[in-house]
N, CA, C and O atoms as a GROMACS GRO file, in nm:
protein
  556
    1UNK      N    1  -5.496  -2.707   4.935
    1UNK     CA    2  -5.355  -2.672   4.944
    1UNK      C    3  -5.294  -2.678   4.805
    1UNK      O    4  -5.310  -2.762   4.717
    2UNK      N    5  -5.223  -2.575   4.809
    2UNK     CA    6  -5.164  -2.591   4.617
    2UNK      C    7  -5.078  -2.705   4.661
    2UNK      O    8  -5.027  -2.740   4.767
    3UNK      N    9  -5.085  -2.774   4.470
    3UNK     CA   10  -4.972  -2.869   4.477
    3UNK      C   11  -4.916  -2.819   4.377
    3UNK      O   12  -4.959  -2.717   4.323
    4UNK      N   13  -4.742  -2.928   4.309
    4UNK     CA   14  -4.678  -2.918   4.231
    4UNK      C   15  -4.729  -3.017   4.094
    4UNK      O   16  -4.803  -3.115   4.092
    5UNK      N   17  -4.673  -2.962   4.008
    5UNK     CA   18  -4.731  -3.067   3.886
    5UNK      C   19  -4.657  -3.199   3.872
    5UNK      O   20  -4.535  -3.198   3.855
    6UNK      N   21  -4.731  -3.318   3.879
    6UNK     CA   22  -4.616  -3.440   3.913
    6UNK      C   23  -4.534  -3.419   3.868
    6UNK      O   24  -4.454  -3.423   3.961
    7UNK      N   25  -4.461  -3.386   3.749
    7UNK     CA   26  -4.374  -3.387   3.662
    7UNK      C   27  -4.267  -3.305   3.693
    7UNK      O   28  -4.156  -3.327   3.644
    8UNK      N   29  -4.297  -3.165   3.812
    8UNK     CA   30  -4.213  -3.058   3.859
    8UNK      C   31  -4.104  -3.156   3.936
    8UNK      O   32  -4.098  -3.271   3.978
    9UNK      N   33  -4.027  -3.046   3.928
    9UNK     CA   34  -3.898  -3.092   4.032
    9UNK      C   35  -3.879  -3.008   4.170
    9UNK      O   36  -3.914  -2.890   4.167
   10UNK      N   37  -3.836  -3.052   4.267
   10UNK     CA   38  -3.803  -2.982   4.389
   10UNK      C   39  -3.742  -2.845   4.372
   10UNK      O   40  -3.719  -2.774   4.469
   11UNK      N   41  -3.714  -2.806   4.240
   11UNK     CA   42  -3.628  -2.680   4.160
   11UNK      C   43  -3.728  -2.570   4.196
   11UNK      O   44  -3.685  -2.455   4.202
   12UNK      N   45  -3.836  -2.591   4.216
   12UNK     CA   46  -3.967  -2.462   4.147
   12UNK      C   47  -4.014  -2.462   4.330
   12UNK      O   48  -4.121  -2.404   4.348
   13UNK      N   49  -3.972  -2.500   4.417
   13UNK     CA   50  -4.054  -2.443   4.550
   13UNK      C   51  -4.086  -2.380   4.590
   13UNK      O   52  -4.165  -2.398   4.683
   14UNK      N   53  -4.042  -2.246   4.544
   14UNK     CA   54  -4.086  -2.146   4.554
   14UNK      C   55  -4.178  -2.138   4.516
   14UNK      O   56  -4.249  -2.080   4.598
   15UNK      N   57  -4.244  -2.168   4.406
   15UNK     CA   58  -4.380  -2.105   4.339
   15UNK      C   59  -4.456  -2.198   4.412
   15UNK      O   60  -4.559  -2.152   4.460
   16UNK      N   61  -4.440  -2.290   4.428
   16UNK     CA   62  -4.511  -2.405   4.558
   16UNK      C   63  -4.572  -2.359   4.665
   16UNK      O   64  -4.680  -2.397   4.712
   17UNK      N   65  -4.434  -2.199   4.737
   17UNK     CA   66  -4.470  -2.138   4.861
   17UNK      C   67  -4.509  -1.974   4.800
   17UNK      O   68  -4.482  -1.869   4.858
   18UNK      N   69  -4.561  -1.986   4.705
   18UNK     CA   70  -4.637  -1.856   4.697
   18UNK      C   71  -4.717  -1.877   4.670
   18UNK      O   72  -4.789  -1.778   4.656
   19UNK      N   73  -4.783  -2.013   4.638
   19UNK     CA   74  -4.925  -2.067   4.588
   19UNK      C   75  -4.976  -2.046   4.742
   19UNK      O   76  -5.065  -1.965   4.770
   20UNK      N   77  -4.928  -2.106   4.814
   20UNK     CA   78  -4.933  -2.082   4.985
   20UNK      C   79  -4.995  -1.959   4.983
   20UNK      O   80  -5.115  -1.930   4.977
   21UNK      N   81  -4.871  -1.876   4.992
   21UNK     CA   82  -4.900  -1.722   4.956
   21UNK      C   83  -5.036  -1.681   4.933
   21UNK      O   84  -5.090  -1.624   5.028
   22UNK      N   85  -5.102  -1.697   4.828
   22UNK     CA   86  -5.194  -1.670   4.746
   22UNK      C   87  -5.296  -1.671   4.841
   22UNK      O   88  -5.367  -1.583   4.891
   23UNK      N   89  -5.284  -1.833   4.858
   23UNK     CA   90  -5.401  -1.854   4.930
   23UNK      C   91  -5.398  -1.784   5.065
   23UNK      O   92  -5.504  -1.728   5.094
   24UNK      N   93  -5.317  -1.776   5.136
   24UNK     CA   94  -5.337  -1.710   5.229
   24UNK      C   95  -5.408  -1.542   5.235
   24UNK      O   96  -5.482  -1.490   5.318
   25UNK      N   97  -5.351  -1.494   5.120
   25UNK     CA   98  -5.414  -1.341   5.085
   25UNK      C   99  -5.569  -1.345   5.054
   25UNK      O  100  -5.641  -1.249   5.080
   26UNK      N  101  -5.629  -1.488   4.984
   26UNK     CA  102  -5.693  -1.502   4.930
   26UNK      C  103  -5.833  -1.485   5.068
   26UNK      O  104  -5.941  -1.432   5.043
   27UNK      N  105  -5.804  -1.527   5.172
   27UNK     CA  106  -5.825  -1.610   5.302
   27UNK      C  107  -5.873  -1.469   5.378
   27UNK      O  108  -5.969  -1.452   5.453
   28UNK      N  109  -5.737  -1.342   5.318
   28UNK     CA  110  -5.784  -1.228   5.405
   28UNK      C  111  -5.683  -1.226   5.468
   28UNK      O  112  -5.669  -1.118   5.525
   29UNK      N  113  -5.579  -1.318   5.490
   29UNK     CA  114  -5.448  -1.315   5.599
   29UNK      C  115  -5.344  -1.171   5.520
   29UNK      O  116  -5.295  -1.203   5.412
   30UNK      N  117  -5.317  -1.040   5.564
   30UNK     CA  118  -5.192  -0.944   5.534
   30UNK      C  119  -5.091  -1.045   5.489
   30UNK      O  120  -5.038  -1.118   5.572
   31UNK      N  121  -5.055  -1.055   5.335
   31UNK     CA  122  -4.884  -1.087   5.340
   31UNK      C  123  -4.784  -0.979   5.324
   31UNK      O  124  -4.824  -0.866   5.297
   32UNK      N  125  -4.673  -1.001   5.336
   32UNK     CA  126  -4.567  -0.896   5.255
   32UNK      C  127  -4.476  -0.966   5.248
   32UNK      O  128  -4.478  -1.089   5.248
   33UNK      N  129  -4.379  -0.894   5.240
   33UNK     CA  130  -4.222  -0.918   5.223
   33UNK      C  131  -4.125  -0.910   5.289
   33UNK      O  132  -4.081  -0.808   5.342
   34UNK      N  133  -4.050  -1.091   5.296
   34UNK     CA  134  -3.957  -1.071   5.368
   34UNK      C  135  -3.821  -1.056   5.330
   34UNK      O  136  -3.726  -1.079   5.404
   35UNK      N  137  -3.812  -1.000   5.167
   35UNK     CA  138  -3.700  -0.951   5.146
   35UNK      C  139  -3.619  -0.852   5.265
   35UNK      O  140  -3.677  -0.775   5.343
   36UNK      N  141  -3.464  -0.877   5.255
   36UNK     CA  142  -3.416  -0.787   5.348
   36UNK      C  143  -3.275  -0.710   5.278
   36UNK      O  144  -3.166  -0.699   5.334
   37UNK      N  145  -3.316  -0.655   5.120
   37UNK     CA  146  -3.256  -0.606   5.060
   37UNK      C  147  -3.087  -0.621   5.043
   37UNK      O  148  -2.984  -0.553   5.048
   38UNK      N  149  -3.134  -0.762   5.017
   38UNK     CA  150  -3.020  -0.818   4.988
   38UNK      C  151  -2.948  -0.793   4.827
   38UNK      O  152  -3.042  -0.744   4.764
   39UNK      N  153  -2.831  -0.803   4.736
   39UNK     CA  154  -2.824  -0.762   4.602
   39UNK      C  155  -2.918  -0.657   4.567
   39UNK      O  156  -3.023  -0.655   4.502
   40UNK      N  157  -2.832  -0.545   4.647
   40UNK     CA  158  -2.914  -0.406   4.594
   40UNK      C  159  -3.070  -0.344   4.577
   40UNK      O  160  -3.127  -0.277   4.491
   41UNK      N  161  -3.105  -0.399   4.702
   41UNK     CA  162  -3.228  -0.425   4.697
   41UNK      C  163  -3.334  -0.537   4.588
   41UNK      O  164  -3.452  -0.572   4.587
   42UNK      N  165  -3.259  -0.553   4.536
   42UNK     CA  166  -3.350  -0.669   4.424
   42UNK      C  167  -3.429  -0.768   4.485
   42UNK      O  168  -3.537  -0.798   4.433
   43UNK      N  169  -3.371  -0.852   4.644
   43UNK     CA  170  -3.481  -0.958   4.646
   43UNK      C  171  -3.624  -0.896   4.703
   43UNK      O  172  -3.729  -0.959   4.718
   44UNK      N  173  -3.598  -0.748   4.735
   44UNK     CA  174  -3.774  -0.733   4.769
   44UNK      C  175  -3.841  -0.707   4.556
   44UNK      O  176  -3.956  -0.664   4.541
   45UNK      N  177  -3.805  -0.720   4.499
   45UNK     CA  178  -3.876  -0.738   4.335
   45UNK      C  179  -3.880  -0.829   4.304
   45UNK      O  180  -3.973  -0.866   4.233
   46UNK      N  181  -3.733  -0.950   4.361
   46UNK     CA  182  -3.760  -1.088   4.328
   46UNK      C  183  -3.882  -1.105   4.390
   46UNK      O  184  -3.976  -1.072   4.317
   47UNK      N  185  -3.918  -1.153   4.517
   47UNK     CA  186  -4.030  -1.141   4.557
   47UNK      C  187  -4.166  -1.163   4.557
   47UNK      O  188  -4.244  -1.252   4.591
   48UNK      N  189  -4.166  -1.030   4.496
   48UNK     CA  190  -4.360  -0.965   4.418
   48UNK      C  191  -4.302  -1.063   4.311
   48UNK      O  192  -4.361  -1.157   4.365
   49UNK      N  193  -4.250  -1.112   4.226
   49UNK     CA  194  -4.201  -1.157   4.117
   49UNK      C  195  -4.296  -1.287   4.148
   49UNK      O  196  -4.398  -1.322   4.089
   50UNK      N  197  -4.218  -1.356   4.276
   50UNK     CA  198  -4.250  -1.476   4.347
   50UNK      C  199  -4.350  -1.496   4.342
   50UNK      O  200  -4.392  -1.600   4.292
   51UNK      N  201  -4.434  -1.396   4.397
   51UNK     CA  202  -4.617  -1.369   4.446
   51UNK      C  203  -4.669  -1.479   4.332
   51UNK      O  204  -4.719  -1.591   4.322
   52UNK      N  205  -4.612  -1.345   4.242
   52UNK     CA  206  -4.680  -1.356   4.090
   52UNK      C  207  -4.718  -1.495   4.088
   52UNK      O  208  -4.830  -1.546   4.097
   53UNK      N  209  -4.577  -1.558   4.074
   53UNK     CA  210  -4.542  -1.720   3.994
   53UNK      C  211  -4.636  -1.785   4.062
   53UNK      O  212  -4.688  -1.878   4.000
   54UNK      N  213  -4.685  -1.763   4.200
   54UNK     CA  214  -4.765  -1.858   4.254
   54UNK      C  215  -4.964  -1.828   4.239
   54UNK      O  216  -5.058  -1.896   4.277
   55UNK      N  217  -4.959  -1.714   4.177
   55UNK     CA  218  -5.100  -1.676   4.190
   55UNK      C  219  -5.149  -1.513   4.226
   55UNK      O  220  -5.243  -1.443   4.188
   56UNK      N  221  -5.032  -1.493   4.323
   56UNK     CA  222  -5.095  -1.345   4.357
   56UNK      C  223  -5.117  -1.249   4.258
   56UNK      O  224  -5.020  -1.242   4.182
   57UNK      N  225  -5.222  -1.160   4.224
   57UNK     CA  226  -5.257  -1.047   4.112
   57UNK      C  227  -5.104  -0.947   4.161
   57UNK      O  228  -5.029  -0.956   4.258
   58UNK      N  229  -5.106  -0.868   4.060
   58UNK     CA  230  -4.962  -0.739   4.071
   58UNK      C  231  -4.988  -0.656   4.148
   58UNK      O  232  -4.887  -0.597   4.190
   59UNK      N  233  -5.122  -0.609   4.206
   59UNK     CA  234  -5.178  -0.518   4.252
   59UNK      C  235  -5.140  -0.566   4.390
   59UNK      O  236  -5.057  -0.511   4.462
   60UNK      N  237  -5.214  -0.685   4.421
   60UNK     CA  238  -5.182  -0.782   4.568
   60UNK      C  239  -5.001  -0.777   4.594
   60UNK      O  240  -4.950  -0.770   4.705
   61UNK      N  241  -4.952  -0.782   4.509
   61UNK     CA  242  -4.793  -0.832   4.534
   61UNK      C  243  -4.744  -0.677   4.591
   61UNK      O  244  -4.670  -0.668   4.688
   62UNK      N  245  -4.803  -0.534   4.504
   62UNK     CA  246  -4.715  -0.450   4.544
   62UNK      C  247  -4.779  -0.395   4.670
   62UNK      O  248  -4.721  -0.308   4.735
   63UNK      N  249  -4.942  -0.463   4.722
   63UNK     CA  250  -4.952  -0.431   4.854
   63UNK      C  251  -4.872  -0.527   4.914
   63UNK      O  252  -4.841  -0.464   5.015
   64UNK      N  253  -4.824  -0.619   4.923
   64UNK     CA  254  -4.688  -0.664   4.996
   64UNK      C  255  -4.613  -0.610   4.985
   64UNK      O  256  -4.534  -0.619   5.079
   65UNK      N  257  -4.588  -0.550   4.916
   65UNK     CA  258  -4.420  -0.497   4.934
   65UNK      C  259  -4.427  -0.356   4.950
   65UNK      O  260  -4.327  -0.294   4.917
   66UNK      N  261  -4.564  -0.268   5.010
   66UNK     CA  262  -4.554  -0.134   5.056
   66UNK      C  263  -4.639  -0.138   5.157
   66UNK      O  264  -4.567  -0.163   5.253
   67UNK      N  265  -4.762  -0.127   5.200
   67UNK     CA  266  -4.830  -0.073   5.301
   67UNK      C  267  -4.889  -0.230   5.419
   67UNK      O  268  -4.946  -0.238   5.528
   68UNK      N  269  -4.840  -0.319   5.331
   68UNK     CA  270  -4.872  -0.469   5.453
   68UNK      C  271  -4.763  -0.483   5.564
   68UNK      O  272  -4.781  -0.525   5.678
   69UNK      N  273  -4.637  -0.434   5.504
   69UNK     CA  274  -4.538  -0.425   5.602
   69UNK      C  275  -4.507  -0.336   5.756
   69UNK      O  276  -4.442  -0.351   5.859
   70UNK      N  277  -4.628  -0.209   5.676
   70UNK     CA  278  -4.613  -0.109   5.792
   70UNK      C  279  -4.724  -0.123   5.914
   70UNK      O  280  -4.693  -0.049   6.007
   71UNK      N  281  -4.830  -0.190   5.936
   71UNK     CA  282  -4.885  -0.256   6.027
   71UNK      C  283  -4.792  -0.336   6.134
   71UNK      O  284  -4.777  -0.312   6.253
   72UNK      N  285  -4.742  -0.425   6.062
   72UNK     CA  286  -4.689  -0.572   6.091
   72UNK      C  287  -4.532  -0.492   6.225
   72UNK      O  288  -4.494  -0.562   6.320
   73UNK      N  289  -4.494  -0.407   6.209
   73UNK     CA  290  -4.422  -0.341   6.243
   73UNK      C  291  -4.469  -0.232   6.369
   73UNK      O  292  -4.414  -0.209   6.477
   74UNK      N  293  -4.585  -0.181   6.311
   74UNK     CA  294  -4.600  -0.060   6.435
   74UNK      C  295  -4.592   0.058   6.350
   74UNK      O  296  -4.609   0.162   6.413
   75UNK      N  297  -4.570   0.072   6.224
   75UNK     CA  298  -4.552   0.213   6.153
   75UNK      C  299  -4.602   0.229   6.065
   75UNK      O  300  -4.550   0.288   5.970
   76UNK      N  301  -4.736   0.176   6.067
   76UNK     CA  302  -4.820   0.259   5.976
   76UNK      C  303  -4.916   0.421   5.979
   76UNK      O  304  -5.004   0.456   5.900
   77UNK      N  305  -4.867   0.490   6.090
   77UNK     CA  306  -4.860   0.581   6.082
   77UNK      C  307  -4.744   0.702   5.986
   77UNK      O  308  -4.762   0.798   5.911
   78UNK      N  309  -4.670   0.656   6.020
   78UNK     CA  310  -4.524   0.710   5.936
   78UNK      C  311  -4.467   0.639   5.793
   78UNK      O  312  -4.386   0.698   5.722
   79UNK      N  313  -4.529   0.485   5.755
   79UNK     CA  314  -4.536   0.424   5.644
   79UNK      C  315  -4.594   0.374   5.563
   79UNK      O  316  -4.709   0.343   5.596
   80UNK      N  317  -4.558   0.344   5.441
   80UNK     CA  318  -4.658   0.194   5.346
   80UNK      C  319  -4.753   0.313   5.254
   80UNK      O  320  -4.818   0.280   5.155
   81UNK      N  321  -4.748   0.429   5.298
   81UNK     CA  322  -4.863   0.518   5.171
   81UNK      C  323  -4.827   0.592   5.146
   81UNK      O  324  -4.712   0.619   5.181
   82UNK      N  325  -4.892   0.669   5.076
   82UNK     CA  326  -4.878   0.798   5.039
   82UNK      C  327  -5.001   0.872   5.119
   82UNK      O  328  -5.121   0.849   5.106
   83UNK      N  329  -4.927   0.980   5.216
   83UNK     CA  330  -5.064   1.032   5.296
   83UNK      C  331  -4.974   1.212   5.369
   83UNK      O  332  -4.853   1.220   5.391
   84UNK      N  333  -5.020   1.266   5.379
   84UNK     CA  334  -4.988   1.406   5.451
   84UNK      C  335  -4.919   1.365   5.614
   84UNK      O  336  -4.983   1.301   5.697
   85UNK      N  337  -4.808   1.406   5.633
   85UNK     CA  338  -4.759   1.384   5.731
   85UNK      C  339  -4.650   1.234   5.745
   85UNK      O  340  -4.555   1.223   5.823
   86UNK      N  341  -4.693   1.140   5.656
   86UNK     CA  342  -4.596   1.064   5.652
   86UNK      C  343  -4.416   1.062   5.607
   86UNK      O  344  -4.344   1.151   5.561
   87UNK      N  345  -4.395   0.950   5.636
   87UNK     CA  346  -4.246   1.002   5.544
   87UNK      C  347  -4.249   0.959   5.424
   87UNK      O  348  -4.294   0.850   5.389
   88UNK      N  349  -4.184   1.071   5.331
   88UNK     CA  350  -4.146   1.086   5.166
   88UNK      C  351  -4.086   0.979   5.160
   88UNK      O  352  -3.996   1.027   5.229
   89UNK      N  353  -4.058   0.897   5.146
   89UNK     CA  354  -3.958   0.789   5.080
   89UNK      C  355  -4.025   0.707   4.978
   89UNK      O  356  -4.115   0.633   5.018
   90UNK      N  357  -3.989   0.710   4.822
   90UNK     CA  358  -4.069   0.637   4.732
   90UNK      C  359  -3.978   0.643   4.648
   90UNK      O  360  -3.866   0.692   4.656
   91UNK      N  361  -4.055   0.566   4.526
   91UNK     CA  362  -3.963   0.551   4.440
   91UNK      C  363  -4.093   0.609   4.317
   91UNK      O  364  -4.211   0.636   4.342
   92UNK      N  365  -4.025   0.614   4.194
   92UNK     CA  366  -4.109   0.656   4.067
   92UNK      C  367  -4.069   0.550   3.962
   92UNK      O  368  -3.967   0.483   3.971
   93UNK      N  369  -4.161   0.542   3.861
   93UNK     CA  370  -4.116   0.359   3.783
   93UNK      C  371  -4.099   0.430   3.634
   93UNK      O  372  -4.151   0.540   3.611
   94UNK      N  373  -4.046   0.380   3.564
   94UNK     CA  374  -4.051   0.397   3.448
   94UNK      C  375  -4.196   0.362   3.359
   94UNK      O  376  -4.256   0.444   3.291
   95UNK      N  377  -4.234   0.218   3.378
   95UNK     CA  378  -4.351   0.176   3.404
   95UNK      C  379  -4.456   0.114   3.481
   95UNK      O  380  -4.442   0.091   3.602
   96UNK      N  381  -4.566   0.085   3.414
   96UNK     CA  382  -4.698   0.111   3.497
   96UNK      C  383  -4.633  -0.077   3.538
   96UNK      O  384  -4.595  -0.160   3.456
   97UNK      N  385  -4.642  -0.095   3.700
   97UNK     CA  386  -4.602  -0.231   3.751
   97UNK      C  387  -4.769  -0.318   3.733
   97UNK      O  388  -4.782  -0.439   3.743
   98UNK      N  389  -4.864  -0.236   3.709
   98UNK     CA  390  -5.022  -0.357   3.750
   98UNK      C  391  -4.994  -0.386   3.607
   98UNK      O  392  -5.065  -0.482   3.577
   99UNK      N  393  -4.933  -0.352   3.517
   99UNK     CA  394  -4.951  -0.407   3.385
   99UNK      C  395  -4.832  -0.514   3.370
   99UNK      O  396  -4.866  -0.613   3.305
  100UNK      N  397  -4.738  -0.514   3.402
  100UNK     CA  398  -4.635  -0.580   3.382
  100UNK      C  399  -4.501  -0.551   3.557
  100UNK      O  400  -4.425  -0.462   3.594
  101UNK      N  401  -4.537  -0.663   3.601
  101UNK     CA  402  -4.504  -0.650   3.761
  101UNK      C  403  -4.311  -0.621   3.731
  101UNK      O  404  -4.246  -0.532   3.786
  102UNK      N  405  -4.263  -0.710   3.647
  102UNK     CA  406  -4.138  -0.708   3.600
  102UNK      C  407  -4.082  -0.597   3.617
  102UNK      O  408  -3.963  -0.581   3.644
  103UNK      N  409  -4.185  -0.488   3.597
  103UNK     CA  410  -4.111  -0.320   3.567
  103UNK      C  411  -4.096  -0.238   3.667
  103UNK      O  412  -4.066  -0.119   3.661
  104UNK      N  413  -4.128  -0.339   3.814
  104UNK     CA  414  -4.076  -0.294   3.948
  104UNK      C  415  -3.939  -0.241   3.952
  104UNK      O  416  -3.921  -0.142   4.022
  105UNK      N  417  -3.840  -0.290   3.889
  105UNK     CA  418  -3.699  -0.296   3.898
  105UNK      C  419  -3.695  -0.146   3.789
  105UNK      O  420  -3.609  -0.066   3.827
  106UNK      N  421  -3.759  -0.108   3.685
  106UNK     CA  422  -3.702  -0.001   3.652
  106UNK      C  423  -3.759   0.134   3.667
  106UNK      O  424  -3.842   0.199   3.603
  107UNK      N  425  -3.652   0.164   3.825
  107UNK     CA  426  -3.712   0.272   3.883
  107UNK      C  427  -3.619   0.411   3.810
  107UNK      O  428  -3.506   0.381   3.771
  108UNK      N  429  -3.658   0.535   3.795
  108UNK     CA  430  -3.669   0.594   3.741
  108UNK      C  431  -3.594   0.720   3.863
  108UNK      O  432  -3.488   0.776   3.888
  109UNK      N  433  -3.719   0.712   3.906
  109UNK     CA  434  -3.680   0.882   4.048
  109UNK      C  435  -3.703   0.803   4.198
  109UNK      O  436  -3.794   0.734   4.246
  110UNK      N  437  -3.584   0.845   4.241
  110UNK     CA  438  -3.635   0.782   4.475
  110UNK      C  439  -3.626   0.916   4.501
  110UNK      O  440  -3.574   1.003   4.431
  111UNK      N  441  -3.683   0.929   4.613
  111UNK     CA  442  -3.746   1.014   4.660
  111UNK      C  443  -3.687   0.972   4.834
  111UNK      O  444  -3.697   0.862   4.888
  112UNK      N  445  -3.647   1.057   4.872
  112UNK     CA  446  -3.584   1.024   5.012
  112UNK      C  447  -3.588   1.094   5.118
  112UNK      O  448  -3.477   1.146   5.114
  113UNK      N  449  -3.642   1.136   5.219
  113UNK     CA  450  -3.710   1.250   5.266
  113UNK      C  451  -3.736   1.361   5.250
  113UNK      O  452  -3.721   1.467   5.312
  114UNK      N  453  -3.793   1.319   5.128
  114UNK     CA  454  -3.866   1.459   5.046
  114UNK      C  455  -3.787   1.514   4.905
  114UNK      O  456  -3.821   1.582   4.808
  115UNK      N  457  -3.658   1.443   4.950
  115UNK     CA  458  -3.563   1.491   4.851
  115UNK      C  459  -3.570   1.423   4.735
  115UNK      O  460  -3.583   1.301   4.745
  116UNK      N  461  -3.566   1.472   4.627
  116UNK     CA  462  -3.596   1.390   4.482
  116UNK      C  463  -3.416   1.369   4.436
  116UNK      O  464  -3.321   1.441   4.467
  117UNK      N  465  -3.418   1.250   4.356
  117UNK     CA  466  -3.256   1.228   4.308
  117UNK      C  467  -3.357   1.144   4.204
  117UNK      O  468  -3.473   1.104   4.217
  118UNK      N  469  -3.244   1.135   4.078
  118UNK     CA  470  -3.228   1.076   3.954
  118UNK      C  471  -3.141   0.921   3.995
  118UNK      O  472  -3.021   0.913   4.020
  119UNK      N  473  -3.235   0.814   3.992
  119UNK     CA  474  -3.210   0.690   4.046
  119UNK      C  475  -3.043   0.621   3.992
  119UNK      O  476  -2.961   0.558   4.059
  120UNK      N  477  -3.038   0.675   3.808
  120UNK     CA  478  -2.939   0.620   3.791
  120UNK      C  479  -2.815   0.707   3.820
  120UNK      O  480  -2.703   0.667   3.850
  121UNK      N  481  -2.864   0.856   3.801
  121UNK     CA  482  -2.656   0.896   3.920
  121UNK      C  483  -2.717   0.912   4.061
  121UNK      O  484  -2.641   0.854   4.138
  122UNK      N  485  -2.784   0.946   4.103
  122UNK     CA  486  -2.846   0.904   4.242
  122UNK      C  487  -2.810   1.081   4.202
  122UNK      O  488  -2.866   1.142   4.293
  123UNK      N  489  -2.747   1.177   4.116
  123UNK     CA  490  -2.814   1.326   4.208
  123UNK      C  491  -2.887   1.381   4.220
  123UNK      O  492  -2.972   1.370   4.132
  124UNK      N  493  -2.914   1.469   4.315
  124UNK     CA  494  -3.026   1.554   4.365
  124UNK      C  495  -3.098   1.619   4.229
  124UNK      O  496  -3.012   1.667   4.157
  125UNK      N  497  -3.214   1.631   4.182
  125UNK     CA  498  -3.291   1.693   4.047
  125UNK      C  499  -3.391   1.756   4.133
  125UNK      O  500  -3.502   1.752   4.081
  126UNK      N  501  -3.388   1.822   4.269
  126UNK     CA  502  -3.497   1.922   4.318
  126UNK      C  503  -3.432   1.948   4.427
  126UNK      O  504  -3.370   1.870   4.499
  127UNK      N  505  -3.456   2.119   4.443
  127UNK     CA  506  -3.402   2.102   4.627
  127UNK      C  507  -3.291   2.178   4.582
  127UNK      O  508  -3.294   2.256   4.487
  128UNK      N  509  -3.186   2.148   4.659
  128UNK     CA  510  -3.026   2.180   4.687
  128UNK      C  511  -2.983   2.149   4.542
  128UNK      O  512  -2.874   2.188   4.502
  129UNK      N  513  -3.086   2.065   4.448
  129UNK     CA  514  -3.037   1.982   4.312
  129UNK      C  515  -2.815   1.963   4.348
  129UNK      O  516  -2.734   2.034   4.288
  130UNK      N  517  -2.783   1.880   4.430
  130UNK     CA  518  -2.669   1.845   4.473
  130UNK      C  519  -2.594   1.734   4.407
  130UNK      O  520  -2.660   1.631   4.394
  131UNK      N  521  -2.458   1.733   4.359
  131UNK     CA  522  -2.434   1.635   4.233
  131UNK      C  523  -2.379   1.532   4.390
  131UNK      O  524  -2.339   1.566   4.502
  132UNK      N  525  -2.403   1.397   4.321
  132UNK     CA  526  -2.346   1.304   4.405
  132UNK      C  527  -2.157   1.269   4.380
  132UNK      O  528  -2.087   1.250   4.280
  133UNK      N  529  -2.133   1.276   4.526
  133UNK     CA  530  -1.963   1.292   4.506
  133UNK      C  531  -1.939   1.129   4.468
  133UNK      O  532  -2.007   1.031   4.498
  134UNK      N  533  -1.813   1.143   4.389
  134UNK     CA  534  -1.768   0.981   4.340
  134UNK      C  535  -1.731   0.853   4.410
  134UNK      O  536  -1.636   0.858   4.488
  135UNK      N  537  -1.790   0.745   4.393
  135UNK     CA  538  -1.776   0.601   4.519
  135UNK      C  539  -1.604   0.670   4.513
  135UNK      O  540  -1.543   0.767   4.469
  136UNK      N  541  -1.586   0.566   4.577
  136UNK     CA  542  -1.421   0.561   4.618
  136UNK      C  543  -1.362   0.464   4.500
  136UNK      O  544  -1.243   0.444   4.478
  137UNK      N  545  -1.477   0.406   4.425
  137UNK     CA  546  -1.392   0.306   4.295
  137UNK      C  547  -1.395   0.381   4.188
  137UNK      O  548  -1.327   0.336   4.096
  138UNK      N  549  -1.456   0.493   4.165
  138UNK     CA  550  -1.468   0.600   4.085
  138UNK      C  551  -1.363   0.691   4.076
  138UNK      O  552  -1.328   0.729   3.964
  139UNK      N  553  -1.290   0.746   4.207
  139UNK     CA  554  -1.220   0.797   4.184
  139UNK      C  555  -1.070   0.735   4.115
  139UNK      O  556  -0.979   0.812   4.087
   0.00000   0.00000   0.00000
């Protein structure tokens, strides 16, 4: 069972419960994520972040947070890959995440049933290419 380093404080439990984590993947047990896209989606990146701190490889963390979920659910027919017939919904990274997991967060292009948008004005760049109308704090 992972432990903490005597010296840690009750501050770091998390990495305590992803050492858990680890081992459990390690074991063969599916993990993922129970982020529930809370702060803009960020805690599913906090997360894989989490994995990390406790042991999990980047590769392992972002199968948590894409195709372990869609079993666990009933929809891995329609989710978690990239496959013919599924649904389009993805995102595109700026960079490569197995090299540096951190660079989950800088996504680049989403992709939303099929439809491509430019992540930071969110408009359409394929398709209808459709400009996004202004929040209501914008105007």
């Amino acid at each position: 069972m992972a432990q903490f380093p005597s010296d840690a404080s009750n501050e770091y439990n998390h990495i305590l419960a992803a050492q858990v984590v680890n081992e459990l993947d390690q074991a063969g047990v599916p993990i993922m994520l129970c982020a529930h896209g809370q702060r803009e989606g960020l805690a599913a990146h906090w997360e894989m972040w989490m994995f990390e701190q406790g042991g999990v490889p980047p590769h392992r963390a972002l199968i948590a947070g894409t195709i372990n979920g869609a079993p666990y659910i009933g929809m891995e027919a329609d989710l978690g890959s990239l496959e013919a017939g599924k649904l389009a919904d993805l995102i595109v990274l700026e960079e490569n995440p197995l090299q540096n997991l951190r660079s989950s967060e800088l996504v680049r292009y989403v992709m939303v049933g099929g439809r491509l948008f430019d992540a930071l004005s969110m408009n359409e760049i394929a398709g209808e290419k459709l400009q996004r109308k202004p929040f209501w704090f914008q105007r």
